[in-house]
FILOBA-14758 format. One record per residue (C-alpha): residue in three letters; y, x, z. Coordinates in steps of 0.25 Angstrom, whole numbers, plus 5000, padded with zeros to 4 digits. Example, Ala and Ser with C-alpha at 12.3 -4.5 7.8 and 13.67 -1.06 7.14 Angstrom:
2
ALA498250495031;SER499650555029;
//
This chain:
469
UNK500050005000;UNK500950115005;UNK500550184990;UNK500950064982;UNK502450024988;UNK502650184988;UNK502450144973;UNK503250034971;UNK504250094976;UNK504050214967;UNK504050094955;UNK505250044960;UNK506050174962;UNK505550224946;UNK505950074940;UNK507250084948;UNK507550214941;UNK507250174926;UNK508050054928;UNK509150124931;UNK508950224921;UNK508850094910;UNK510250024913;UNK511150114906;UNK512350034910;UNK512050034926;UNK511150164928;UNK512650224928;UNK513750144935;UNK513649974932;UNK514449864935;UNK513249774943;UNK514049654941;UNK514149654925;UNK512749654924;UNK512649744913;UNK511449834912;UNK511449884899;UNK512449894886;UNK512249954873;UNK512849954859;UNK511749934848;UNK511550034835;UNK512950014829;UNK513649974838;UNK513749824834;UNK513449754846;UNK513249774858;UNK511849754869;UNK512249724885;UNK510849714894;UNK511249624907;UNK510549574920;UNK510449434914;UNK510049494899;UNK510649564888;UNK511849534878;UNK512149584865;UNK513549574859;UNK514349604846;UNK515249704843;UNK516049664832;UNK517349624838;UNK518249704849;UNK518749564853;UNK517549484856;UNK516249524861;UNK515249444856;UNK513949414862;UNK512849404851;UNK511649364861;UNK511349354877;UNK510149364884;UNK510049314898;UNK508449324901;UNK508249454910;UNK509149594913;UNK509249674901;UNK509249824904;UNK509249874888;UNK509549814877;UNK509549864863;UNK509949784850;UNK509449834835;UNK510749854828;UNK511249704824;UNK509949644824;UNK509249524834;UNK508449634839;UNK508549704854;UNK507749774863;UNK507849744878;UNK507349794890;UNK507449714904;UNK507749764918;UNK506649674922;UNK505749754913;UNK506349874910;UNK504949934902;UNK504949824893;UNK505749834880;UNK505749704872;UNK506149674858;UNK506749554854;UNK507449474845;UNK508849424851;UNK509449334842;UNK507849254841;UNK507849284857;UNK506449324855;UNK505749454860;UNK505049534849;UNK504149624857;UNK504049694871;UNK503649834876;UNK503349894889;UNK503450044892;UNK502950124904;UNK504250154909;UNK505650094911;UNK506650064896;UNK507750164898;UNK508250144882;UNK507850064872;UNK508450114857;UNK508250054842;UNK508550074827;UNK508150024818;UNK506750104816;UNK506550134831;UNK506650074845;UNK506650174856;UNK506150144870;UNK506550254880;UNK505950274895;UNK506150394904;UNK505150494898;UNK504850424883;UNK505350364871;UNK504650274862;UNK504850264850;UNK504550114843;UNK504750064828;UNK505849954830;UNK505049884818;UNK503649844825;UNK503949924840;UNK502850014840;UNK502850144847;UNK503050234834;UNK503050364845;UNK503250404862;UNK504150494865;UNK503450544879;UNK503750634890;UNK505350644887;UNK506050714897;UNK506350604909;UNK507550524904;UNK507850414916;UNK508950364907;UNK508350334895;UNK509350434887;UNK509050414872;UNK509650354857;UNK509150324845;UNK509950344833;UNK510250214826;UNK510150234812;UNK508750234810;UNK508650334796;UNK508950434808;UNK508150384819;UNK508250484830;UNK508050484846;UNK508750564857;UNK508150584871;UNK508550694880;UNK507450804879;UNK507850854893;UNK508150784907;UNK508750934910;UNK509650974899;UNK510250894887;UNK509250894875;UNK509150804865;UNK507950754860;UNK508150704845;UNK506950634841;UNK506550564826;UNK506050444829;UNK505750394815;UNK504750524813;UNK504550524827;UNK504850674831;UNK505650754839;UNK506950804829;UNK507450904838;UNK508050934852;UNK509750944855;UNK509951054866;UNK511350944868;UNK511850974884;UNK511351064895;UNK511350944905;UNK510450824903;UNK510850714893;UNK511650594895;UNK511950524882;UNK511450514868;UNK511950444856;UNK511650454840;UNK512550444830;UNK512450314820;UNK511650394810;UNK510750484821;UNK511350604815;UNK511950654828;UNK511750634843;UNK512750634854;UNK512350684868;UNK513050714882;UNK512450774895;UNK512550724909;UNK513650814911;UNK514250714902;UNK515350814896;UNK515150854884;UNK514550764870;UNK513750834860;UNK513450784847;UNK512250834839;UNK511750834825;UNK510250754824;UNK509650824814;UNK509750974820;UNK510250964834;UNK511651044829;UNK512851004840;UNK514050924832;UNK515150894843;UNK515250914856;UNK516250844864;UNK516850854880;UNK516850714885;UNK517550774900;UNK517650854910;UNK517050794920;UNK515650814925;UNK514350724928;UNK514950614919;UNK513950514914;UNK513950494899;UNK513750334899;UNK513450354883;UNK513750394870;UNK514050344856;UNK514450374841;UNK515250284833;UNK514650204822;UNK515450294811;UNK514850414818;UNK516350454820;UNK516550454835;UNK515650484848;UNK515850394861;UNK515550434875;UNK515550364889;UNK515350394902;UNK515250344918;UNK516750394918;UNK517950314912;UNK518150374898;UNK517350354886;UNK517550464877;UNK517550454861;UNK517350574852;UNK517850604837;UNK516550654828;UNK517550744820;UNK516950894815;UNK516650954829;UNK517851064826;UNK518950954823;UNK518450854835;UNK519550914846;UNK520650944832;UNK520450784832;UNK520850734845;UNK522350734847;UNK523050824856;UNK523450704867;UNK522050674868;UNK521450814870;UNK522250854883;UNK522250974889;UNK520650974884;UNK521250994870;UNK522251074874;UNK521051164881;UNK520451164868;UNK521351214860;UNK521751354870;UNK520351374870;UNK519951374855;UNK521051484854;UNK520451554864;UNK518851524862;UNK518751674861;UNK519051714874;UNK518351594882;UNK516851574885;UNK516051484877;UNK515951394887;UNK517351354887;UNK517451344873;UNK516451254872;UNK517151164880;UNK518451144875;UNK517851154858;UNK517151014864;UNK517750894857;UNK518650794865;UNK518650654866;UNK519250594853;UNK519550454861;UNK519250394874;UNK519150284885;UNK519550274899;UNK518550134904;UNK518950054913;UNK517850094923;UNK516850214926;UNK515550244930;UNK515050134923;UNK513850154912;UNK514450124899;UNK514050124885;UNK515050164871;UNK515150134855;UNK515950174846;UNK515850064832;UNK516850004826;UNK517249844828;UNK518149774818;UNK518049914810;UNK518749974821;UNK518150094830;UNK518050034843;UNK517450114857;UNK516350024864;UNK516150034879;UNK515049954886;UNK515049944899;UNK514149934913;UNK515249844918;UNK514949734908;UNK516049754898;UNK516049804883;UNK517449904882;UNK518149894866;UNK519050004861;UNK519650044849;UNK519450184845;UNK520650264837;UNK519750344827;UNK521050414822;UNK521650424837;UNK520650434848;UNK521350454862;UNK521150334873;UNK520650204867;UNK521150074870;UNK520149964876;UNK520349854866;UNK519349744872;UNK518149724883;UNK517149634883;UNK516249574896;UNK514649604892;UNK514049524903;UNK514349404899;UNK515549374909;UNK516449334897;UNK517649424893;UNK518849474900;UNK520049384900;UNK521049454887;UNK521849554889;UNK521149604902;UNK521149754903;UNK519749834906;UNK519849864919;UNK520149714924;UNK518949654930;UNK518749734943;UNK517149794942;UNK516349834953;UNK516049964957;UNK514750004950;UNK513349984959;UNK511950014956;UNK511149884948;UNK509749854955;UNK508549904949;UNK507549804944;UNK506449774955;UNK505049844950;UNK503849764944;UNK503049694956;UNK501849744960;UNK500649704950;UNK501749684936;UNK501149794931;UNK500349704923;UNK501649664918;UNK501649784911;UNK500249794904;UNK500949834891;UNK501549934895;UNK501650054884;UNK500850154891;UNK501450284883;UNK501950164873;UNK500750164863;UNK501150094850;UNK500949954849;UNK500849934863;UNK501649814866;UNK501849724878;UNK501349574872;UNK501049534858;UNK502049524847;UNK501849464835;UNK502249564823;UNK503149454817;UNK504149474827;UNK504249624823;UNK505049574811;UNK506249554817;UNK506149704821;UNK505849754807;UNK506949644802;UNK508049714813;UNK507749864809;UNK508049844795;UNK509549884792;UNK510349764793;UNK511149694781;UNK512449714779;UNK513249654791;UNK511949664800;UNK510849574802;UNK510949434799;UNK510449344811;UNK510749224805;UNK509749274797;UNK508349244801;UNK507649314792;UNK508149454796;UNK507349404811;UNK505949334805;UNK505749234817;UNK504949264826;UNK503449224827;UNK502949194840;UNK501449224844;UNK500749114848;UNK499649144861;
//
């Protein structure tokens, strides 16, 4: 008896831990009364995907004014949730059942198919070739048309916080994992031939943050020193930019994102400023930045590339790095966040979702740079909007708390989980599918028509068979 509580509670204490490792919003600083758990943008930056304690939301992106909500689900709390570019189709994972991925159908309301996994979900990422389930030490690796395991990744160094991206453009289908807990490698793996490509030497300290570009050519990356951003070349590992972020020490990089053109890098952070960099040649970045902007960093700058033959090489390096082209000062910190750069009403705008439930909107100057202005906010927890005219800042918000951990599975729901992948063999699935329902999939991964995927369109989505018992 003594034996079995000493393993409940070694149960509880490891669930505990992947939980918090999943919720990217609240593993960092949250904002307990909005509710939010989880908030991403999906492939191109179209809409927008929040996970709740009462369900998920997904919301359009195609007007700064109004936010509006495509589609709410209200039946359990949604820890991840990941939408195929425009299409019906998402991938969702509960805080109730946090080895569980299910597939479905949003806009039919009907799941396509389920899988469990041995451990806790700490990412789910999709293309149109390749859905990627991450857990602290694998990956798989399933084809996004039928779901089968096309390979296991196993034994990857342990990764409590499911660090890893998967390029969106499927023609260069790659995926980045750390390759190290102790220093910053990047792992670069080819996941349509389903080998390792090759291994970026990116940081000295563990890494924090990883992002492709639109066309999975290059790879962004920052450490958990969280002061410098290096931006790398896919196909040979070769270093491109290199940029400072701050001065400041054990800063949190919250996330990282290019723009949809390619042309600009976004990066935020648990401090207050979100920082946006200029893709410009390497050697013109800092020429570009105007003199107001660059302060005495700038001014640094210039006295030591006159005199870069009498310093060390360590301080060269620092002041050679590029500075911030633009920035943000939010109206809070310490909050986990997430940041887009597209462009809405064909206009660059700079996207900041929140922990504390609300979707930040601001215009970026690609000619200017300097501080950007907030231009609108939106409520993502379903509250409705703040009155007009109200400034960020307005509504008071509580300090940030921890958010309970899901109770562990009673004694004797392991049953519950008899189809659970052990090692993830293909075809392994948790209940029967019929292998109609995989055409929705199929229909989803093909690139869209001009002006996305028509919904009102049936035949894009083949209904639905249900299996009879």
């Amino acid at each position: 008896m003594q034996n079995f509580a000493k393993n409940v509670d070694v149960l509880t204490q490891g669930l505990k831990a992947g939980i918090s490792g999943l919720m990217n919003l609240t593993n960092q600083g949250a904002d307990p009364t909005s509710g939010v758990f989880f908030v991403t943008f999906n492939q191109d930056c179209t809409s927008l995907a929040v996970g709740t304690k009462t369900g998920y939301r997904l919301f359009s992106l195609s007007s700064v004014d109004n936010l509006e909500q495509i589609y709410e689900n209200d039946t359990e709390d949604i820890c991840i949730v990941e939408r195929l570019f425009s299409s019906s189709l998402v991938a969702v994972v509960s805080l109730a059942s946090p080895r569980k991925l299910k597939v479905c159908h949003f806009k039919k309301g009907t799941e396509i198919c389920n899988y469990s996994y041995s451990n806790t979900i700490l990412a789910v990422k999709l293309n149109r070739a390749r859905l990627v389930v991450c857990l602290e030490e694998n990956l798989y690796i399933h084809n996004i048309r039928d779901m089968k395991v096309l390979h296991t990744i196993r034994d990857t160094p342990p990764n409590p916080l499911g660090l890893c991206s998967l390029s969106s453009n499927s023609d260069n289908c790659f995926l980045a994992y750390p390759g190290s807990n102790t220093i910053g490698e990047v792992q670069i793996f080819d996941a349509v031939n389903m080998h390792a490509k090759t291994m970026i030497p990116a940081h000295d300290s563990p890494l924090a943050a990883l992002a492709f570009s639109p066309s999975g050519a290059r790879v962004a990356t920052a450490s958990e020193k969280g002061t410098v951003i290096r931006v790398f070349e896919v196909q040979d590992g070769a270093k491109l930019y290199e940029f400072r972020r701050g001065v400041k020490r054990c800063v949190s990089i919250a996330s990282l994102a290019f723009s949809t053109d390619c042309a600009f890098l976004c990066c935020s952070s648990n401090t207050e400023t979100v920082h946006v960099f200029k893709l410009e040649q390497p050697h013109q970045v800092l020429r570009q930045v105007p003199e107001e902007a660059q302060g005495w960093m700038g001014i640094l700058s210039k006295a030591v590339s006159a005199s870069a033959n009498y310093l060390p090489s360590q301080v060269t390096d620092v002041f050679n790095q590029g500075r911030a082209f633009a920035s943000v000062h939010l109206p809070f910190q310490g909050l986990r966040n997430v940041c887009a750069i597209t462009a809405i009403q064909k206009v660059l705008r700079l996207l900041v979702a929140s922990a504390d439930g609300f979707l930040y909107v601001y215009n970026l100057d690609c000619a200017e740079g300097g501080d950007l202005s907030l231009l609108k906010q939106h409520r993502l927890d379903g509250r409705g909007e703040p009155a007009e005219g109200a400034p960020a800042s307005a509504e008071p918000r509580p300090a940030p708390s921890p958010v309970p951990a899901a109770a562990p599975p009673a004694p004797g729901s392991v049953s519950s989980y008899a189809g659970i992948l052990k090692g993830c063999s293909p075809g392994t699935m948790s209940g029967t599918v019929d292998s109609e329902k995989f055409h929705e999939m199929a229909a989803a991964t093909e690139s869209p028509p001009k002006g996305g995927f028509r919904f009102e369109d049936d035949g894009e989505f083949p209904p639905v068979t249900q299996k009879t018992e």
